[in-house]
N, C-alpha and C positions, 0 to 999 in steps of 0.2 A: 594937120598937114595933108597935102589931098597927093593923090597916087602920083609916081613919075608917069611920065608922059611914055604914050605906048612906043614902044623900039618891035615894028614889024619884023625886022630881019629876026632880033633876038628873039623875040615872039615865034617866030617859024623853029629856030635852033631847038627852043624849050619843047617846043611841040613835038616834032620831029625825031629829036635827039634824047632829050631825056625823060619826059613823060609820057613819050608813045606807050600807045598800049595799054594806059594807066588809067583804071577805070575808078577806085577807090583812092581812099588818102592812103594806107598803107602802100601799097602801088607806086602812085606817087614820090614819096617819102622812101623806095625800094630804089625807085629812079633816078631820081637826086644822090642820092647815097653813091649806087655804085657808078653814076657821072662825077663826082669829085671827086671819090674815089680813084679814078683811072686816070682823070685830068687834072689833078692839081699835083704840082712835080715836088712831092718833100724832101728836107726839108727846106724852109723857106722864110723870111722874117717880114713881120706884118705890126703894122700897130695897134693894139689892143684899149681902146675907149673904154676904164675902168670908170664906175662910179664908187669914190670911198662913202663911208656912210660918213652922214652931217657933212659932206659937202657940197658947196652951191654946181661945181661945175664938174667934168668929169676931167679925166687924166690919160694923158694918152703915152703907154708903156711896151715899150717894143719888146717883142715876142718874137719867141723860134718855135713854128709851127713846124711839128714834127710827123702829125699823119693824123689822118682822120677818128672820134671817137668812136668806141662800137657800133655795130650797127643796132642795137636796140634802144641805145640811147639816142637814136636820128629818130624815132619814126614821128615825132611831131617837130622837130625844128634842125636843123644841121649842127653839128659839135664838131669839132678838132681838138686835140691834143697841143697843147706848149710844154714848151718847160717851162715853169715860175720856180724859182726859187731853191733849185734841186729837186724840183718833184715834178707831175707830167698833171696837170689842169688838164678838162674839157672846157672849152671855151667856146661860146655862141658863134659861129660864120658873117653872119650878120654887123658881129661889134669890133671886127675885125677890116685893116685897109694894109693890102700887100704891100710889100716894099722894095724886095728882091729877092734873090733865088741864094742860093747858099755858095756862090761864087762858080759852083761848074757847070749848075744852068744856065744853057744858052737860052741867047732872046729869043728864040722861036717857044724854048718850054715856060719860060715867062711868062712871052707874050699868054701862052695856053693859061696859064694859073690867073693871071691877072683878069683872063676872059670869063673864067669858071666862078671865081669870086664874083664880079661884076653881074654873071647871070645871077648867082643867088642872091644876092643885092638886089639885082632889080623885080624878080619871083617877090621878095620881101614885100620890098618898098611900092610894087603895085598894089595891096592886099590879098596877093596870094596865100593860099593857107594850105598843108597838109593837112 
């Protein structure tokens, strides 16, 4: 699969906003953390891209993202919290597609969550690495 196609604006946001200053990958990964952290408005429901094992295709299982996982378990890839099943998962940012807000976010904090995910999506999906 070859990288998304560059998004100059979001390019500048990433630079500007949430890696400034960020000289190493820890840094980085410090960055990112406490940019979803402030910006993603919990909680919120998203669809979770499970793969079971032995299966050919993956499964796509709606989740209630309840807030971000610790911070020492971000410093190489982003986690969030669900609840599955009466328990609270970390679950990859990444394998994750918002859906809505938990009915008393307005679309402006939405809009904000939907933007915050889309930026690590696209941090991902360019080969960006911590």
């Amino acid at each position: 699969m070859s990288p998304e196609k560059q998004d100059k604006v979001r390019e500048q946001r990433i630079t500007t906003e949430i890696v400034v200053d960020a000289y190493t990958a820890e840094e980085q990964a410090l960055g990112w953390y406490y940019y979803l952290e402030r910006t993603l408005q919990f909680p919120f429901m998203a669809t979770y891209m499970m793969q079971r094992r032995g299966a050919a295709e993956k499964e796509a299982k709606p989740v209630k993202v309840i807030g971000m996982a610790d911070e020492e378990e971000c410093e190489n890839e982003m986690f969030v919290e669900v609840e599955w099943d009466g328990d609270v998962l970390p679950i990859l940012l990444e394998e994750l597609t918002f859906k809505s807000g938990d009915g008393e976010q307005s679309e402006k904090m939405a809009a904000k969550t939907q933007e915050a995910i889309d930026d690590w999506h696209y941090w991902v999906n360019r080969g960006y690495e911590l």
